[in-house]
C-alpha positions in Angstrom: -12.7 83.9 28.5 -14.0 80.5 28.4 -15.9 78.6 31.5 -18.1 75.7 31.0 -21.6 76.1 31.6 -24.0 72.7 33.2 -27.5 72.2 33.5 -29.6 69.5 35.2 -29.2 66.0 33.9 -31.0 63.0 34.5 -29.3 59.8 35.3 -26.0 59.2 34.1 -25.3 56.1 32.4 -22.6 54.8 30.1 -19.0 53.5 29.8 -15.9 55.8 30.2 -12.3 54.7 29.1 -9.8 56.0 31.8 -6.3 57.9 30.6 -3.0 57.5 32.3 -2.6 58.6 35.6 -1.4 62.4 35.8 0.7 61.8 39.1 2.4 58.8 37.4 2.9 60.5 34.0 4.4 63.8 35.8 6.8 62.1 37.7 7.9 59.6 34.9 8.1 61.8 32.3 10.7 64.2 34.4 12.6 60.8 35.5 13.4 60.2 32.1 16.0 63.1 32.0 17.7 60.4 34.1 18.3 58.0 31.5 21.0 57.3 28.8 19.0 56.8 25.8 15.7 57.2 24.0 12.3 56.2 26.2 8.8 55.5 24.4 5.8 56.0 27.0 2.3 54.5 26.6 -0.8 56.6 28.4 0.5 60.0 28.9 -2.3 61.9 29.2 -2.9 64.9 26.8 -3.1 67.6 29.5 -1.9 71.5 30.4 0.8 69.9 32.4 2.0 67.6 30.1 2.4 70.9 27.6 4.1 72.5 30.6 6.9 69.6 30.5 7.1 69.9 26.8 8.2 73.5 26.9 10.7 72.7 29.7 12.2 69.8 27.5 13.1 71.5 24.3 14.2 74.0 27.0 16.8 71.7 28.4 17.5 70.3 25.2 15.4 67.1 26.1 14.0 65.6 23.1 10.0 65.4 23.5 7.3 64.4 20.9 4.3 63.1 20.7 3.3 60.5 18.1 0.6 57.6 17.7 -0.6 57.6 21.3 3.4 57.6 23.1 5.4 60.1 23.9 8.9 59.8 22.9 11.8 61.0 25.1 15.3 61.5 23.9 17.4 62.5 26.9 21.0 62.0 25.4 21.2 65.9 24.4 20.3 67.4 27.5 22.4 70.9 27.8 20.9 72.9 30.9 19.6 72.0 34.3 18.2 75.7 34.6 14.4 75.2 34.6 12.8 78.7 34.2 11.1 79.8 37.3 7.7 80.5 35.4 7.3 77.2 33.8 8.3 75.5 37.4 5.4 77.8 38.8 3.1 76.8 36.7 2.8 73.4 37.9 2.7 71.3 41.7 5.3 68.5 40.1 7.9 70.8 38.5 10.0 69.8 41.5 11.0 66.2 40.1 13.1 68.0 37.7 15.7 68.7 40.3 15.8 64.8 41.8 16.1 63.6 38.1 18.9 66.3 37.0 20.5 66.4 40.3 22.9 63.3 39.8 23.8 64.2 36.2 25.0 67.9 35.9 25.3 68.2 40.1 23.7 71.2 40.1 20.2 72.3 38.9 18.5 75.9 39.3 14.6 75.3 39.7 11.2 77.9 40.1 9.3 76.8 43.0 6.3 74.7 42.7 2.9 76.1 41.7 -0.7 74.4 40.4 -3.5 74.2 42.7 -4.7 77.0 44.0 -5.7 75.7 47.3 -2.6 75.2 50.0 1.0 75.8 49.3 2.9 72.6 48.4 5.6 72.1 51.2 9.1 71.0 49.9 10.3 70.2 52.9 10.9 67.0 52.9 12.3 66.7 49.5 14.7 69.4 50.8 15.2 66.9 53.6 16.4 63.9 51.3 18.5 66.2 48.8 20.4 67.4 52.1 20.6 63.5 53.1 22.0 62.5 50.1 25.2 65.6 50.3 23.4 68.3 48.4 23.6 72.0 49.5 20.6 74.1 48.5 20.1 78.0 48.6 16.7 79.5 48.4 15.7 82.6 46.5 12.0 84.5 46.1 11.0 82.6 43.4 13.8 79.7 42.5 16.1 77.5 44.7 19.8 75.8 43.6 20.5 72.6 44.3 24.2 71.5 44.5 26.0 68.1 45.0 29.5 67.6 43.5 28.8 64.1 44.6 25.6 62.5 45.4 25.9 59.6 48.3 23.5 56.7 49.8 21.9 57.3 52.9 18.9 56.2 55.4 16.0 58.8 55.2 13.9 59.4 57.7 10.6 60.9 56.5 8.9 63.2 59.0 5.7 62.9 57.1 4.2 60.7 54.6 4.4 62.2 51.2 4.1 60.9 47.7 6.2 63.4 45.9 9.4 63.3 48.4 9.0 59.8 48.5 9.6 59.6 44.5 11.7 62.7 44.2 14.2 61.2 47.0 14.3 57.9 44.6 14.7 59.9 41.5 17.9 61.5 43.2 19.3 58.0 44.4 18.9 56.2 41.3 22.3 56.9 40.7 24.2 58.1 43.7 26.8 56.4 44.9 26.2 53.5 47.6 22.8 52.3 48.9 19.9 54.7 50.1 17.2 53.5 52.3 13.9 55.8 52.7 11.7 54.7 55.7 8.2 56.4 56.4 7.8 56.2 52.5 4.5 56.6 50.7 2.7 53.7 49.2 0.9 55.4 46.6 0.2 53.2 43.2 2.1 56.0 41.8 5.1 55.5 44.0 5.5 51.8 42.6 4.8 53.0 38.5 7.7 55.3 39.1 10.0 52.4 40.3 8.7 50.0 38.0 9.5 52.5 35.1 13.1 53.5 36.4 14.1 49.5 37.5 12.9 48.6 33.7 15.5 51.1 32.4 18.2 49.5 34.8 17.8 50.8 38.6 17.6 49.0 41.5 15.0 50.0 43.3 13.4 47.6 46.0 10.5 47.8 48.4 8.4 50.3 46.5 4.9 49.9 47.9 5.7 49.3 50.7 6.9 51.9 53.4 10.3 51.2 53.3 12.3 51.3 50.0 16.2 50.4 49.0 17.9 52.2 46.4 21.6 50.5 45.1 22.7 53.2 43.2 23.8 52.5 39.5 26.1 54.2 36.9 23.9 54.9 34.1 20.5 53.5 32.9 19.3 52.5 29.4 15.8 53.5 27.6 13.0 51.1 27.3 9.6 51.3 26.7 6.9 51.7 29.2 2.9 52.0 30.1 1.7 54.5 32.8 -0.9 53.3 35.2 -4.7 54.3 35.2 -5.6 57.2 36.5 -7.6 55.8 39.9 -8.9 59.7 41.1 -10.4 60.3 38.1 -11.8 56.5 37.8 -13.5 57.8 41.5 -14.7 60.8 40.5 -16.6 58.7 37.4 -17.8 56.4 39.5 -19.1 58.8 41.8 -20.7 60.4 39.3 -23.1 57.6 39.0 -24.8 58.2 42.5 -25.7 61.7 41.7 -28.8 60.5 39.7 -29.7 56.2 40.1 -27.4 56.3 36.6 -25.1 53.4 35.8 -21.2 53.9 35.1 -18.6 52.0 34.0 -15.0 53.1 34.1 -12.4 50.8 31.3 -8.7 50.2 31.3 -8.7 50.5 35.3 -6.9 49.0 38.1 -9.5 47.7 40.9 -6.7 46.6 43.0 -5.8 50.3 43.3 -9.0 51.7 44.0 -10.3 49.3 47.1 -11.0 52.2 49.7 -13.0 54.3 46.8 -15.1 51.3 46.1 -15.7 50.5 49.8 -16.7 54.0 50.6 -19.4 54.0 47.5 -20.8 50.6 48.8 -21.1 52.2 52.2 -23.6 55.3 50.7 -25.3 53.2 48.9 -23.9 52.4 45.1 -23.7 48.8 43.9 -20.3 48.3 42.6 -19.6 45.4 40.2 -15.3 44.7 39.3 -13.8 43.2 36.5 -9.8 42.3 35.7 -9.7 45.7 34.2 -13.2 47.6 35.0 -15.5 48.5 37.4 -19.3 49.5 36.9 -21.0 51.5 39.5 -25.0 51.2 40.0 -26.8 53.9 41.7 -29.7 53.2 43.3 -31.8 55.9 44.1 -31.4 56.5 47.7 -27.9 57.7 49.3 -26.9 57.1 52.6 -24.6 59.8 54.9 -21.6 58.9 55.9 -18.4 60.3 57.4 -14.8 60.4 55.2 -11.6 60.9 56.5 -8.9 61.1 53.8 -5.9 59.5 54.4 -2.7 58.9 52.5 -2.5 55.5 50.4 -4.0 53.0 51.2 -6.9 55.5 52.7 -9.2 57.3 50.8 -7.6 59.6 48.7 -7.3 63.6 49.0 -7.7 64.0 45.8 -11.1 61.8 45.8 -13.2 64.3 49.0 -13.9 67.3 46.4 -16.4 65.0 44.2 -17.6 63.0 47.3 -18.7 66.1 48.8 -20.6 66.9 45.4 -22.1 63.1 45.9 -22.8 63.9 49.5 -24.9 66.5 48.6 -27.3 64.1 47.8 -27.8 61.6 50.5 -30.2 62.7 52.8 -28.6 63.3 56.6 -25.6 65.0 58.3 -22.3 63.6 56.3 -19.2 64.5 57.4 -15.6 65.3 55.2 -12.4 65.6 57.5 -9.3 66.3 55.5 -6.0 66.3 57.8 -3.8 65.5 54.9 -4.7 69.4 52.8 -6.7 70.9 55.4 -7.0 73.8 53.1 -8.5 71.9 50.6 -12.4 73.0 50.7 -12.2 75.9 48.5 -15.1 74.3 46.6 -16.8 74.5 49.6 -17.9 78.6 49.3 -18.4 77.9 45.6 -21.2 74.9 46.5 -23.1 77.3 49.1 -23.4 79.5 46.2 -25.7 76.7 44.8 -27.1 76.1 47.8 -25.6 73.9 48.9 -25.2 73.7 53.8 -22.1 73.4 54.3 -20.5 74.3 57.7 -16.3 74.4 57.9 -14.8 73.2 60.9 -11.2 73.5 61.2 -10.6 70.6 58.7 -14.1 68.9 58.3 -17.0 70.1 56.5 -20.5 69.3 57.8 -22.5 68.4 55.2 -26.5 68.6 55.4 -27.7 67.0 52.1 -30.8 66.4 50.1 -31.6 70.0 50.1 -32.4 71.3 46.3 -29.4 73.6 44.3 -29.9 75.9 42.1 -27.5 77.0 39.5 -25.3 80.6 39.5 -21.3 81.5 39.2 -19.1 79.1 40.3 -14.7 79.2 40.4 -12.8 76.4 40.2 -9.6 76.6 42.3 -7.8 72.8 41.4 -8.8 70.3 39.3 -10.5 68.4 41.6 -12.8 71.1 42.9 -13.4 71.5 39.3 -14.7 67.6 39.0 -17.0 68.7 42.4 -18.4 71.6 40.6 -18.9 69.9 37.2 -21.2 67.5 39.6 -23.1 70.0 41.5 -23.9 71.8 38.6 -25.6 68.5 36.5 -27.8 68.3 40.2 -28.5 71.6 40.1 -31.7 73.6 38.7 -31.0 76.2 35.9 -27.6 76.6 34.3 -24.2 76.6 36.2 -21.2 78.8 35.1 -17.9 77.5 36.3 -15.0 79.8 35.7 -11.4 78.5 36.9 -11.1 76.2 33.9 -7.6 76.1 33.3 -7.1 74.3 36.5 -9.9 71.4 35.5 -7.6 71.3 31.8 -4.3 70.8 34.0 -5.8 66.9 34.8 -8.3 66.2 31.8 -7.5 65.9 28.7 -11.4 66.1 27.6 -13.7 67.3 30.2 -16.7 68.0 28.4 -16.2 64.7 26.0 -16.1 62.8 29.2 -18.8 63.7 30.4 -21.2 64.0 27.6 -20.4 60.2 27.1 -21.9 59.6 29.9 -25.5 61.9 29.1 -24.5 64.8 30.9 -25.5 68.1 29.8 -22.5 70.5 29.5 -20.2 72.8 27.4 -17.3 75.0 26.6 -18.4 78.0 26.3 -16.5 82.0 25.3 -17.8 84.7 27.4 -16.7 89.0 26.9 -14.2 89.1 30.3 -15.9 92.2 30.8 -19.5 90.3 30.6 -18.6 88.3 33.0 -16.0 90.1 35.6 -18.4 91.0 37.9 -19.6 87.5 38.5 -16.4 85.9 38.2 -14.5 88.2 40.2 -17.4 87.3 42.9 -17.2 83.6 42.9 -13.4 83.9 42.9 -13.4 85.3 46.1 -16.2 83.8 48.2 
C-alpha cells in the first residue's frame, strides 16, 4: 500500500505554480456532453477524478483525450446516458452528468454521488430543480433515473445555498425550453467559470455571480475553446503553509480577486501577504496569533480552506476557534491531529483549538483531500516521522502532492508499505 510519510521541516520558502481548479474542471468537463461539437480545455488538472470522467466518457461514447496540456472533448458521438453506478460513486461531482445529459437523450440513469469520506453529499436540491424544470425521478439503492420528455423554464427557489445545484440546475436549463430563473444561487468563482464556459459555446446564461441567475434556453450549442480558473483552496492551503514555520510562499497563475477572505484571514493571524495581477506571496513571521473562523459559503471563507487552517492554528499560541455550519461533519482530521498531539475539543460544529503545544509524529488517515492537505502540514511541524495513509483521497485533488511540496523545502515522500506491516496501524488511525 502506499502512504506518504513527513518529517519536521524548517521554514518553507519558495514559489508554487497553481493548476486548474478541480470544482471548475469537474463541472465543465461533464457540461461539455452538452455541446454540438468538439471542445479543447486549457488547465484541467491531472487528477483521480479527472481519470474517473475519462472512463465515464469512452463509456458514453464521449470522445476524451488528453494532449499538450488540454483536454480534448468530442461530444458529437455520445450513445448512452447510463453512467455506471460504481464510477458515479467514486466521485462527489458525478452528479453533473445527469443536468448535462438530461436535455439531450431525456432520460439519464446515474450511481449516486460518492468522494469524500466525511458527510454524505445531499442531492436534494438538485432533485429540487430537475423536478422544477418537468423531470420525474425514481430512486434506487445505489442509482436514480431521471426523466423529462420535455425539459421547461422555471423560477427556482433554492432552500439552501449550494454550489453544485446551483451549476447542475444551469447545466439542465441550458437548453430547456423558455427562460429559467434560479434565486438563492451560489456565488462561487466556480459557479461563474461554468457559465462563462457554456455562454462561450452559445448559452445564455446571465447573472452568474451573483445570487440570482437567468437562463434563455437555446437549441443547440457549438464547441470552443476554453481556460479553467485557478484553483483558489489549494492557492490557501500553500499559502497557509507559509505560517507553519516564518517561511516565505508564493503561489503563480492565481486569481487574488477570488481569494479575498483567505488573505484577510492570514493577515489577521499574523502572515504578511503581498498581491500581484496574477500572484500572491505570503510572509510568515514568526509569531501566530489565535483567531476564530467561521466558514461560510462564497464570498466567506471557504469549507474547503478550515482543514489546513486548523493545521496553521496549531501553531499560534492561544484558544482558536473553527465553526463549520456549512459540513459540520467535516473534522474527521480532527482525531487524526490528537494523535500527534495535537488539543483539540469538538463541539457540535466547532473545534477548540489550544495551540503552540509540541506534535510528535505517529499514524495518521486521511478521510478527503483536504484533511489530507491538514495532515501533510501537521506532520512537517511535527517531531519524528508522520505516516499518512488515506492517500487516494489527497490524489483525487492533486495532481503532484509530494512535487508540490518539496518545491517548497518540505521534507516528504511516497512511500510502499506490506498491507499486513501496516494494518494494525492503519486500521487504528482509520477509525479514531
Amino acid at each position: 500500500m502506499k502512504m506518504i510519510q513527513t518529517e519536521l521541516s524548517g521554514p518553507l520558502n519558495g514559489t508554487v505554480h497553481i493548476p486548474g481548479a478541480k470544482n471548475s474542471s469537474l463541472a465543465i468537463l461533464a457540461a461539455a456532453c452538452l455541446a454540438d461539437d468538439i471542445v479543447k480545455l486549457e488547465g484541467i488538472p491531472t487528477i483521480e477524478d479527472v481519470r474517473v470522467i475519462a472512463d465515464i466518457s469512452r463509456d458514453i461514447g464521449m470522445g476524451f483525450r488528453q494532449e499538450k496540456g488540454q483536454v480534448i472533448i468530442d461530444p458529437r458521438w455520445i450513445h448512452s446516458a447510463t453512467i455506471d453506478p460504481g464510477k458515479a460513486s467514486n466521485y462527489r461531482a458525478s452528479y453533473y452528468f445527469a443536468g448535462a445529459l438530461l436535455a439531450k437523450f431525456g432520460k439519464v440513469t446515474i450511481g449516486f454521488p460518492g468522494g469524500d469520506d466525511f458527510h454524505a453529499r445531499p442531492i436534494d436540491q438538485h432533485m429540487k430543480a430537475f423536478r422544477a424544470l418537468g423531470a420525474e425521478i425514481q430512486l434506487f439503492n445505489d442509482y436514480y433515473i431521471v426523466e423529462a420528455s420535455v425539459l421547461r423554464g422555471a423560477t427556482i427557489y433554492f432552500d439552501t445555498i449550494t454550489s453544485g445545484a446551483t451549476i447542475n440546475a444551469m447545466l439542465a436549463a441550458v437548453r430547456a425550453q423558455g427562460v429559467t430563473r434560479l434565486h438563492n444561487a451560489a456565488m462561487d468563482p466556480e459557479v461563474v467559470d461554468t457559465a462563462a464556459f457554456l455562454n462561450l459555446l452559445g448559452a445564455r446564461i446571465f447573472g452568474a455571480g451573483t445570487d440570482s441567475i437567468r437562463i434563455e434556453g437555446v437549441p443547440y450549442l457549438n464547441g470552443g475553446a476554453y481556460s479553467i480558473i485557478p484553483d483558489r483552496l489549494i492557492a490557501g492551503a500553500f499559502l497557509m503553509a507559509a505560517g507553519l514555520r516564518g517561511g516565505r510562499i508564493t503561489v503563480k497563475d492565481v486569481i487574488p480577486e477570488h481569494m479575498g477572505t483567505c488573505l484577510a484571514k492570514l493577515e489577521e493571524v499574523g502572515l504578511q501577504v503581498e498581491c500581484g495581477e496574477n500572484h500572491i506571496t505570503a510572509y510568515g513571521t514568526g509569531r501566530l496569533r489565535a483567531t476564530r473562523v467561521r466558514t461560510g459559503m462564497y464570498p466567506g471563507f471557504a469549507t474547503d480552506l478550515q482543514q489546513p487552517m486548523t493545521a496553521l492554528l496549531l501553531n499560534a499560541g492561544g484558544k482558536s476557534i473553527v465553526t463549520d455550519r456549512i459540513y459540520p461533519k467535516r473534522f474527521a482530521h480532527v482525531p487524526q491531529l490528537r494523535r500527534l498531539g495535537a488539543e483539540i475539543e469538538l463541539r457540535k460544529e466547532s473545534a477548540f483549538i489550544t495551540g503552540g503545544r509540541p506534535l510528535q509524529g505517529g499514524w495518521v488517515h486521511a478521510t478527503d483531500v483536504r484533511a489530507g492537505t491538514c495532515l501533510i502540514m501537521a506532520g512537517l511541524t511535527a517531531e519524528g516521522r508522520t505516516n499518512i495513509t488515506g492517500i487516494e483521497h489527497i490524489e483525487r485533488g492533486y495532481e503532484d502532492v509530494i512535487g508540490s511540496f518539496k518545491s517548497i523545502g518540505a521534507k516528504l515522500s511516497m512511500v510502499e508499505m506490506d498491507r499486513e506491516e501496516a494494518y494494525p496501524y492503519v486500521s487504528k488511525s482509520a477509525h479514531q
